[in-house]
ZAMARGU-4260 file (C-alpha; in steps of 0.2 Angstrom, whole numbers, plus 5000, padded with zeros to 4 digits):
<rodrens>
0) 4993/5039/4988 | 5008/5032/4979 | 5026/5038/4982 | 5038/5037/4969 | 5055/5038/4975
5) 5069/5040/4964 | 5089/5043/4966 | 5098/5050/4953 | 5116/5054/4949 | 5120/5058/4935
10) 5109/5049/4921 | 5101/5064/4914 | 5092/5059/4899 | 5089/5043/4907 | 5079/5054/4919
15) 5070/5063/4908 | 5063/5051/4900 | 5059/5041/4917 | 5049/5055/4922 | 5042/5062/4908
20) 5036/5041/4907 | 5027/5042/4924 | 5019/5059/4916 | 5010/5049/4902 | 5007/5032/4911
25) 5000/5040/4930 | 4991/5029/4942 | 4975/5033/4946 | 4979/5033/4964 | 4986/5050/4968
30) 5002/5053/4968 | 5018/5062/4973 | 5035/5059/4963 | 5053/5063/4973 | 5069/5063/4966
35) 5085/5064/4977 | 5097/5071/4965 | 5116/5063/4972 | 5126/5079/4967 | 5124/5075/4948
40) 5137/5085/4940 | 5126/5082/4921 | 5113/5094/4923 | 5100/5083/4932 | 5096/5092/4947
45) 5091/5106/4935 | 5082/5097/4921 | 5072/5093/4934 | 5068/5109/4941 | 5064/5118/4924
50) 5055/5104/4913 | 5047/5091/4930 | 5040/5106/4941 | 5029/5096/4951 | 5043/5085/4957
55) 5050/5085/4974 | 5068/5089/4971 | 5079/5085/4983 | 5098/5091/4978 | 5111/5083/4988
60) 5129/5091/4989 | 5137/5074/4992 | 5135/5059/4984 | 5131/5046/4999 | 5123/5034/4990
65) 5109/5022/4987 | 5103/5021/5001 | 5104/5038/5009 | 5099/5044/4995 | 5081/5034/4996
70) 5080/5038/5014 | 5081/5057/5012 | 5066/5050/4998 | 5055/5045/5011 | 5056/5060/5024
75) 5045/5067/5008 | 5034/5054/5007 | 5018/5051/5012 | 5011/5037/5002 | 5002/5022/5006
80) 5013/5012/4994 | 5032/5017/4990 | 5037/5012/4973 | 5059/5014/4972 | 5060/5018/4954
85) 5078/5018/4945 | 5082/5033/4935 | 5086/5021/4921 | 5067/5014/4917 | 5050/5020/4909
90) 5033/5013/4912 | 5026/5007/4897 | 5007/5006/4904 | 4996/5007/4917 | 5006/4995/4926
95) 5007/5007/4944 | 4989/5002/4946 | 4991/4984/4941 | 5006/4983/4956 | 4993/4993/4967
100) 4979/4982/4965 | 4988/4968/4967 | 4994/4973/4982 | 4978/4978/4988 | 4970/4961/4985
105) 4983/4952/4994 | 4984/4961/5011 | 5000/4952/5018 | 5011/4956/5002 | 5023/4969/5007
110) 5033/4971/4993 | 5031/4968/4976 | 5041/4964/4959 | 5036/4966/4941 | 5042/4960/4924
115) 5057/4969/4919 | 5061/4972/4899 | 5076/4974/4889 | 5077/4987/4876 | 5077/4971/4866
120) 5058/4964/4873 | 5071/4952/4883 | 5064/4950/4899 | 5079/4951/4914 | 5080/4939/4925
125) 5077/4951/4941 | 5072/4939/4955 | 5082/4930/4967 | 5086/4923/4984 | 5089/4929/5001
130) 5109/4929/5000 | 5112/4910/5014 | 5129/4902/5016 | 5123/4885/5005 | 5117/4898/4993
135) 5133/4908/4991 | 5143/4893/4991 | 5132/4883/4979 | 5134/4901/4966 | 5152/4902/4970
140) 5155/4885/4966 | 5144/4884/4950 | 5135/4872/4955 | 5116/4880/4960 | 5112/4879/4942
145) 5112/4858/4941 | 5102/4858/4954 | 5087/4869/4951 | 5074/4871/4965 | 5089/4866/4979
150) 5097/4875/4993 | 5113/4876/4979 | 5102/4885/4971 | 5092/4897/4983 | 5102/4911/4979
155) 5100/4913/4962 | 5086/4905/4959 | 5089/4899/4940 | 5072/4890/4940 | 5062/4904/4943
160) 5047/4905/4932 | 5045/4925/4926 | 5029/4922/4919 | 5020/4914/4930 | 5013/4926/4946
165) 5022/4918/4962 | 5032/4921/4979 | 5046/4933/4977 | 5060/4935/4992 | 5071/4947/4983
170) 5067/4957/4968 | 5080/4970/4960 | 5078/4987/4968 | 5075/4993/4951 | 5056/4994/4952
175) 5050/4988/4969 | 5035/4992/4977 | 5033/4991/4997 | 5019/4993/5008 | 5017/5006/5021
180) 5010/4997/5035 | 5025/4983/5033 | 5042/4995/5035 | 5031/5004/5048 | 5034/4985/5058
185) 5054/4983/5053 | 5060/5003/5061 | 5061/5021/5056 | 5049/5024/5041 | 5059/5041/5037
190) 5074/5029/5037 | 5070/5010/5033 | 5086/5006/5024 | 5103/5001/5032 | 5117/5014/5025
195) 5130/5001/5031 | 5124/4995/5014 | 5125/5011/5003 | 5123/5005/4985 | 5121/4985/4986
200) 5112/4974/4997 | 5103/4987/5008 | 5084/4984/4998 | 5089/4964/5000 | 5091/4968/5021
205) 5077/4979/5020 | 5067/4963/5012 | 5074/4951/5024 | 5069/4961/5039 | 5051/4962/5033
210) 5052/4942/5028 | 5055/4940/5047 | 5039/4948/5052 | 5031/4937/5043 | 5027/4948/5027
215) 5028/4941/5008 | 5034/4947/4992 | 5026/4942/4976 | 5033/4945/4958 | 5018/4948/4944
220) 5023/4946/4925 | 5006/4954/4916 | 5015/4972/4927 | 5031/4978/4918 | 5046/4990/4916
225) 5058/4995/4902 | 5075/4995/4912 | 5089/5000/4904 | 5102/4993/4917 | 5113/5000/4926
230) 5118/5015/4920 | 5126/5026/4936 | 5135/5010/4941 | 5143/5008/4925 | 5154/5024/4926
235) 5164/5019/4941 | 5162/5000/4937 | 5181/4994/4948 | 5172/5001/4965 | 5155/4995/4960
240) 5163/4977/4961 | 5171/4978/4975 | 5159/4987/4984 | 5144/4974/4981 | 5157/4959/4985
245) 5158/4969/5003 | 5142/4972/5005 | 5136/4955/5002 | 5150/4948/5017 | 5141/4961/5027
250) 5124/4955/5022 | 5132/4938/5028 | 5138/4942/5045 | 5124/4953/5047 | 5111/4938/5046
255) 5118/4922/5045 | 5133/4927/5057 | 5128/4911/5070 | 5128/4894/5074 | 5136/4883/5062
260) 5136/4893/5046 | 5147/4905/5057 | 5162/4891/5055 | 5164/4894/5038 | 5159/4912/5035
265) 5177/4918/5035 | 5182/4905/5021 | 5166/4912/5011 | 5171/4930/5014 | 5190/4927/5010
270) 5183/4918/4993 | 5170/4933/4991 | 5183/4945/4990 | 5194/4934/4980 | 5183/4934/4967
275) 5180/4955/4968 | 5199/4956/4965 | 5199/4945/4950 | 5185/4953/4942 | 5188/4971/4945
280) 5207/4966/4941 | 5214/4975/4956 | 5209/4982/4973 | 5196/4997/4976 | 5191/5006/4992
285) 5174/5003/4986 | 5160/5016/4988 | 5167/5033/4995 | 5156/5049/4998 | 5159/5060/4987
290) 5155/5078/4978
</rodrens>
């Protein structure tokens, strides 16, 4: 069986036409779809409800983010594969199977990314790196991009071919398929992401703590997804920054808090947060629970 997990707050329309998308492309697997709704105050919870009836709705009363909202997703599921799914694409094909069959041919993949396509045809650049101190500092200091392929460059991965079928360590959240059998390894499978990373950086951590038990991700191109982008982000945009700049220093210290790169880690935070003031042109408490 597949699960399709999806946390929604409020991108109605953007909703409808992910679900009724999933309606005309199904796998041939069968399937179970689950939305979290994250105290939508657009009508989502009950769009759902009245036009998507053989969706698990989950309504929350508190917006708690990303990744509460995925983990109350999988105490309902019961899928072999897992697919998180933003509220923000629509499957153009029979792409779901292509991703399951892939997945099934390649018994140690764990997770798996596919092509991701701008309204344009553009395709997004939707792959990169485990976050590690020479690759932050490479991205910080602009430098990762004149060296393609080096550790400069391991974060954000400039030279990563997306059409070509190849190793994958962290694709975007937006569409990302994950085997059973691998989170079963890594914890809790009615909990397998960190909330001390509740919108950013909790499905990289997730990836990272499967890559450590030895699993692999792939990306495959001839699989794809129309993705809008960003859409729930985009309406508190100031705390959005600042909470992805936070999450990413405790992403850092979380995994790379040791040995030598623990020297300079403060001086990479301090820079890290530096940067979240100048782009979100102020300070921001970041991420708060809210109604």
């Amino acid at each position: 069986m597949l699960s399709i997990l999806i946390v929604n707050w409020n991108t109605r329309d953007l909703l409808r036409a992910c679900l009724g998308s999933i309606r005309a492309h199904p796998s041939k697997e069968p399937m179970q779809t689950i939305v979290v709704d994250n105290a939508s105050t657009d009508g989502s919870a009950e769009m759902v409800a009245a036009e998507f009836p053989d969706v698990v709705l989950v309504s929350s009363d508190l917006n708690t983010g990303y990744a509460h909202g995925n983990n109350l997703a999988f105490r309902q599921a019961t899928g072999d594969w897992f697919l998180t799914l933003n509220p923000d694409t629509e499957l153009l094909d029979d792409s779901l199977d292509r991703a399951i069959q892939f997945m099934k041919d390649h018994p140690r993949c764990g997770w798996l990314g596919v092509r991701q396509v701008e309204p344009n045809g553009r395709t997004q650049k939707s792959v990169r790196g485990f976050p590690s101190f020479r690759g932050i500092v490479g991205d910080i200091l602009k430098i990762g991009g004149r060296f393609p392929g080096s550790a400069w460059d391991s974060y954000r991965l400039t030279a990563f071919d997306y059409d070509g079928v190849q190793r994958a360590p962290q694709p975007m959240g937006t569409f990302l398929m994950l085997r059973r059998k691998a989170l079963q390894e890594i914890g809790d499978l009615e909990a397998p992401f960190d909330e001390g990373f509740p919108i950013f950086f909790n499905e990289v951590d997730l990836l990272y703590r499967l890559h450590c038990r030895g699993w692999e991700g792939w990306y495959i191109p001839y699989a794809k997804v129309l993705h809008h982008g960003g859409e729930s982000t985009k309406q508190v945009r100031k705390s959005m920054i600042w909470e992805s700049h936070r999450s990413l220093v405790r992403y850092l210290w979380k995994h790379h808090g040791t040995g030598w790169a623990r020297l300079g880690l403060p001086i990479v935070s301090a820079v890290i947060f530096v940067s979240a003031f100048v782009r979100a042109k102020g300070y921001d408490a970041g991420f708060r629970p809210r109604s």
